[in-house]
C-alpha positions as CSV (number, residue, x, y, z in Angstrom):
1,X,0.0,0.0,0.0
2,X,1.3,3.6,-1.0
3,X,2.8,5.2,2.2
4,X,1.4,8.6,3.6
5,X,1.4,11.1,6.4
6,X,-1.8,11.5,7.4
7,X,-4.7,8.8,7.6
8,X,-8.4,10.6,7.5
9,X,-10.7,8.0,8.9
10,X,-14.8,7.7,8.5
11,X,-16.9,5.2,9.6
12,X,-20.4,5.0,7.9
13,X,-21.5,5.9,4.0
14,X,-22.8,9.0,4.9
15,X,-19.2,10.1,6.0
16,X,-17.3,9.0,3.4
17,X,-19.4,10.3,0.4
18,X,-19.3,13.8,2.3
19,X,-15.2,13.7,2.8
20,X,-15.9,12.4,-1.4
21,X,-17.7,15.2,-2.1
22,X,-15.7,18.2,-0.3
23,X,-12.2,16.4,-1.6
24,X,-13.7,16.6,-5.1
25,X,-14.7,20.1,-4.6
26,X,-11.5,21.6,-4.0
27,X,-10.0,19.8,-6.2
28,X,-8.3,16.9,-4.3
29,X,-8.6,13.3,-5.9
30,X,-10.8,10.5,-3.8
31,X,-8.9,7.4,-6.0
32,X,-9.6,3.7,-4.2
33,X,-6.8,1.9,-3.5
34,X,-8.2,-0.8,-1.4
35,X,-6.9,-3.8,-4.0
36,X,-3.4,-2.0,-3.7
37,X,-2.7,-3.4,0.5
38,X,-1.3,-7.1,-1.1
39,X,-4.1,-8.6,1.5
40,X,-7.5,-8.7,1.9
41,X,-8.2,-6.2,4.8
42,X,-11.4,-4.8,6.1
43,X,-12.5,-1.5,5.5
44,X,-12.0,0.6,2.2
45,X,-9.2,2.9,1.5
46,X,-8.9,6.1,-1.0
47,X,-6.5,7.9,-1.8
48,X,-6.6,12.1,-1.8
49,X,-3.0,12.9,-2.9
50,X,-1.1,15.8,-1.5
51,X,-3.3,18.5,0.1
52,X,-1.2,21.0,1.9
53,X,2.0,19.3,2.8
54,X,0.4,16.0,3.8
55,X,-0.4,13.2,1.8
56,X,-3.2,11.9,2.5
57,X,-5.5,8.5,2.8
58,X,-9.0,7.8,3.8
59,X,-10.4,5.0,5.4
60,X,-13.4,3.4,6.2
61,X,-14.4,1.2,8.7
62,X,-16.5,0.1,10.9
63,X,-19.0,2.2,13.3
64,X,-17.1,1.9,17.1
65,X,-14.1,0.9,17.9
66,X,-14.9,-3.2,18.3
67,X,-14.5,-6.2,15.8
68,X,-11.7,-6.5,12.9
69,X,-13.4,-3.7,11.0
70,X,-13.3,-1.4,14.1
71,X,-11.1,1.8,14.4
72,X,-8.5,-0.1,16.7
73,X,-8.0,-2.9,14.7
74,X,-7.9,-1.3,11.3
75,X,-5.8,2.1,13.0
76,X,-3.4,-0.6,13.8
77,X,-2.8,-2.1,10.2
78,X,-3.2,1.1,8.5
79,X,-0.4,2.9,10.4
80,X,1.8,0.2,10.0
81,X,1.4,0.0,6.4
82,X,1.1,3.5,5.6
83,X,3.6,5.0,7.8
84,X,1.4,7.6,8.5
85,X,2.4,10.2,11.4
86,X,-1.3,11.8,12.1
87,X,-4.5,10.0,12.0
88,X,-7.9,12.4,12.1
89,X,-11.4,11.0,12.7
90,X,-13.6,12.6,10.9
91,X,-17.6,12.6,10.6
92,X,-20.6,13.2,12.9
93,X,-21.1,13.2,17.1
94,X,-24.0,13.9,19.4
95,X,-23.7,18.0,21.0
96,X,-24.3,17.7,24.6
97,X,-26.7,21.1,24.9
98,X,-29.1,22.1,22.3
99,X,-29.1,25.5,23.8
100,X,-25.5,26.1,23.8
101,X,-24.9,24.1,20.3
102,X,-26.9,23.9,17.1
103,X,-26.5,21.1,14.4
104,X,-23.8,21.3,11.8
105,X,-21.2,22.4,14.8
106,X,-18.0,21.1,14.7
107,X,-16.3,19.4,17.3
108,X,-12.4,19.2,17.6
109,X,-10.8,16.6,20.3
110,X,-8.3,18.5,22.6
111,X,-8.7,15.1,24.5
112,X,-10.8,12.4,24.4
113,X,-12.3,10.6,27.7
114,X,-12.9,6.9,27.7
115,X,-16.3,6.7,29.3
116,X,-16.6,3.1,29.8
117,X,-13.7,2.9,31.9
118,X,-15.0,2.9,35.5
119,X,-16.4,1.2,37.9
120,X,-20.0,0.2,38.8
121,X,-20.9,-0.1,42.2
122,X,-24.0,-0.4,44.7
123,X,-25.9,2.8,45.9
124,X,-28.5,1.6,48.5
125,X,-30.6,-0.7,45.7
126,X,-29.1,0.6,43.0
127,X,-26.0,1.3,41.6
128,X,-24.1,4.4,40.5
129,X,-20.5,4.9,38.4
130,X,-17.8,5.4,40.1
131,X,-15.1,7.6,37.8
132,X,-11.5,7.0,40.2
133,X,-8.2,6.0,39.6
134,X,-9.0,3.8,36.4
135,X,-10.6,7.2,34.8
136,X,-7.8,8.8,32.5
137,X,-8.1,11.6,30.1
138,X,-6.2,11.2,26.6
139,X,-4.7,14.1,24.8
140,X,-4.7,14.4,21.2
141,X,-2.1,15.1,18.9
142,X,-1.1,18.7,19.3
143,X,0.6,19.5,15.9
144,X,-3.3,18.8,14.7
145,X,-4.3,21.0,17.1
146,X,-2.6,24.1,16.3
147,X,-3.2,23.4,12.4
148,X,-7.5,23.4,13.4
149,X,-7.1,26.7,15.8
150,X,-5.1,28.0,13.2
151,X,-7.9,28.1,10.5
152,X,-10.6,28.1,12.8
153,X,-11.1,32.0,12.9
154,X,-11.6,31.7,9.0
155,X,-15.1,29.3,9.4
156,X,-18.0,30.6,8.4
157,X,-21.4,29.2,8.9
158,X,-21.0,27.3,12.1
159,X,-19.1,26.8,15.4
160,X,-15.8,25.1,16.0
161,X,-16.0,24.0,19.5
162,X,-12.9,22.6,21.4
163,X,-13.1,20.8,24.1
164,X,-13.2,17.0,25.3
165,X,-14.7,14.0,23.8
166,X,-16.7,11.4,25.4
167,X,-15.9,8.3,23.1
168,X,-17.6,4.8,23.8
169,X,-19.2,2.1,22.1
170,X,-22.7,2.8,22.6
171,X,-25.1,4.7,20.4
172,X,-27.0,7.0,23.0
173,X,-30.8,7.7,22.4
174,X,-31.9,8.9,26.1
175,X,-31.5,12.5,27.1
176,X,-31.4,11.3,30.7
177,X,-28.7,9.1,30.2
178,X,-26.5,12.2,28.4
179,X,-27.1,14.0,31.0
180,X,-25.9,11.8,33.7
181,X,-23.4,10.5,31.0
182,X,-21.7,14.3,31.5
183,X,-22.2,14.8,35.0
184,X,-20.4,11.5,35.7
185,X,-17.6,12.0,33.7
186,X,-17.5,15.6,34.7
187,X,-15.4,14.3,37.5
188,X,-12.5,13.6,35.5
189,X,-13.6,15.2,32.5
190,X,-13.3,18.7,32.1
191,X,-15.0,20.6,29.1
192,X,-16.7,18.1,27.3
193,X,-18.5,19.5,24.3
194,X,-19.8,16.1,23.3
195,X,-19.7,12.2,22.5
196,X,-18.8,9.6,19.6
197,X,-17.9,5.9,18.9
198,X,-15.2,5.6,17.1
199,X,-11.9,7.4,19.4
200,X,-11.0,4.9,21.9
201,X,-10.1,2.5,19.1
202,X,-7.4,4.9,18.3
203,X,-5.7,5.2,21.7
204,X,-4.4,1.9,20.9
205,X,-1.7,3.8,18.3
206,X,0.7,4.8,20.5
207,X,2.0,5.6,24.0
208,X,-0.2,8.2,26.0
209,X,2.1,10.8,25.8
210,X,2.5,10.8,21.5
211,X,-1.0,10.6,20.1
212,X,-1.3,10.5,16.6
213,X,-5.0,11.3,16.8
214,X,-7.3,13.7,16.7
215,X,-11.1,13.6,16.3
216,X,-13.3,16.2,14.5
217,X,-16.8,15.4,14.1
218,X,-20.0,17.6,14.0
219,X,-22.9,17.7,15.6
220,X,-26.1,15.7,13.9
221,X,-28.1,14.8,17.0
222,X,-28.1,15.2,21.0
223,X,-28.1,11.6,22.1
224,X,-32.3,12.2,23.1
225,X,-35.1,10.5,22.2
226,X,-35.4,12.2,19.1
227,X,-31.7,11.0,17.7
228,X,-32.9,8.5,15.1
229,X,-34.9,11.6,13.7
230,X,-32.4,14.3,14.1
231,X,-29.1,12.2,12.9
232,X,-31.5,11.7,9.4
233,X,-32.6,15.3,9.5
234,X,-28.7,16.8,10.2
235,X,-26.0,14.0,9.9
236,X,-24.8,15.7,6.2
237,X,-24.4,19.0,7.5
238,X,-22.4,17.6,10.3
239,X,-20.0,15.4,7.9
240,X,-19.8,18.3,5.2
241,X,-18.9,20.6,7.9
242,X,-16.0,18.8,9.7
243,X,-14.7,17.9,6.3
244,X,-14.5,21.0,4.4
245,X,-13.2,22.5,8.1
246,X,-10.4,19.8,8.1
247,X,-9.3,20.2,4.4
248,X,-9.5,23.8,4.3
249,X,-7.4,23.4,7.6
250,X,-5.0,21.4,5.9
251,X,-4.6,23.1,2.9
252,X,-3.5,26.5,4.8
253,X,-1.7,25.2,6.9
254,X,2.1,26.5,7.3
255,X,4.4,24.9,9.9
256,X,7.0,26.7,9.6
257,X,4.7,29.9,10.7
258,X,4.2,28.7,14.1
């Protein structure tokens, strides 16, 4: 497979015909190269040529991070084979506060926050989480960083909101549940501007302290009742959004000006 230093990863169609579509609109090619890995692998590949000073793959795999079509598994093989430095996921999230947020926001990972790793124990005859030592935050790649708050004073059209990422494997359709969800992890996690499926398979990359990823997904729903409706209604303005943020990012950027 032809090497690269960045590795744009999507999860469902919707995704990758959006990242398609913006690529194809600025000019950038979206040629598959899945036959070209020497293996059968899971997941489809494309490749987007040079856009700034990275060049670039997509992927596609699986929704969540679980499974051989997952974002751990296939991070795993498509680092190795690429040789790629940077990994972004890119696509659509739940928003946390429909007052505060509005559909089409984009979301940018300064960290991400494994929710599921905690402990569940007895309160009276229930049982509440318990967010202690096991609860660790996870920083994203910085280089991406300063590349998306570089460009991000030249969006127009909707928010780019930093912040922490709740990431787990469950898709979330009880505004309840978000809300404890947030007030849970609020105890470790500051700033969280939302939630997705796809990050913790990608803290598998490398060591804590040199993360290769960052996540930028925007918002198509708020994790209610409502989600099936609203993701249907919104989930191309998110993917458009956080892929036209991301290549426009990309094309701008200029290292050597930081």
């Amino acid at each position: 497979m032809r090497e690269c230093d960045l590795l744009l990863f999507v999860a469902t169609q919707t995704e990758r015909d959006l990242l398609r579509a913006a690529a194809v609109e600025r000019g950038a090619a979206f040629d598959d190269i899945s036959g070209e890995a020497g293996e059968p692998l899971p997941g489809e590949s494309y490749w987007l040529g040079t856009i700034g000073a990275e060049r670039v793959i997509a992927v596609k795999t699986r929704m969540g991070a679980i499974g051989d079509g997952g974002s751990a598994a296939l991070g795993l093989k498509y680092v190795s084979m690429t040789r790629a430095t940077s990994i972004i996921c890119l696509g659509m999230a739940f928003g946390i506060s429909p007052t505060l947020q509005n559909y089409g926001d984009v979301l940018v990972s300064t960290s991400v926050f494994p929710y599921d790793d905690r402990e569940v124990i007895s309160d009276g005859e229930s049982w509440r989480y318990e967010y202690g030592k096991r609860a660790k935050i996870y920083r994203a790649n910085p280089t991406t960083i300063k590349m998306l708050e570089a460009h991000r004073e030249h969006v127009r059209g909707f928010n780019v909101l930093p912040g922490c990422l709740l990431s787990g494997n469950a898709v979330v359709r009880s505004r309840a549940y978000r809300d404890n969800l947030v007030r849970w992890s609020s105890q470790v996690a500051p700033s969280v501007v939302g939630g997705e499926m796809e990050g913790t398979g990608f803290l598998a990359l490398g060591p804590r302290k040199d993360p290769k990823w960052t996540i930028v997904k925007g918002i198509c729903d708020f994790a209610s009742e409502e989600q099936v409706e609203e993701a249907g209604k919104y989930r191309e303005r998110a993917c458009r959004n956080a892929a036209t943020f991301v290549l426009d990012a990309l094309a701008a950027w200029n290292p050597g000006a930081v």
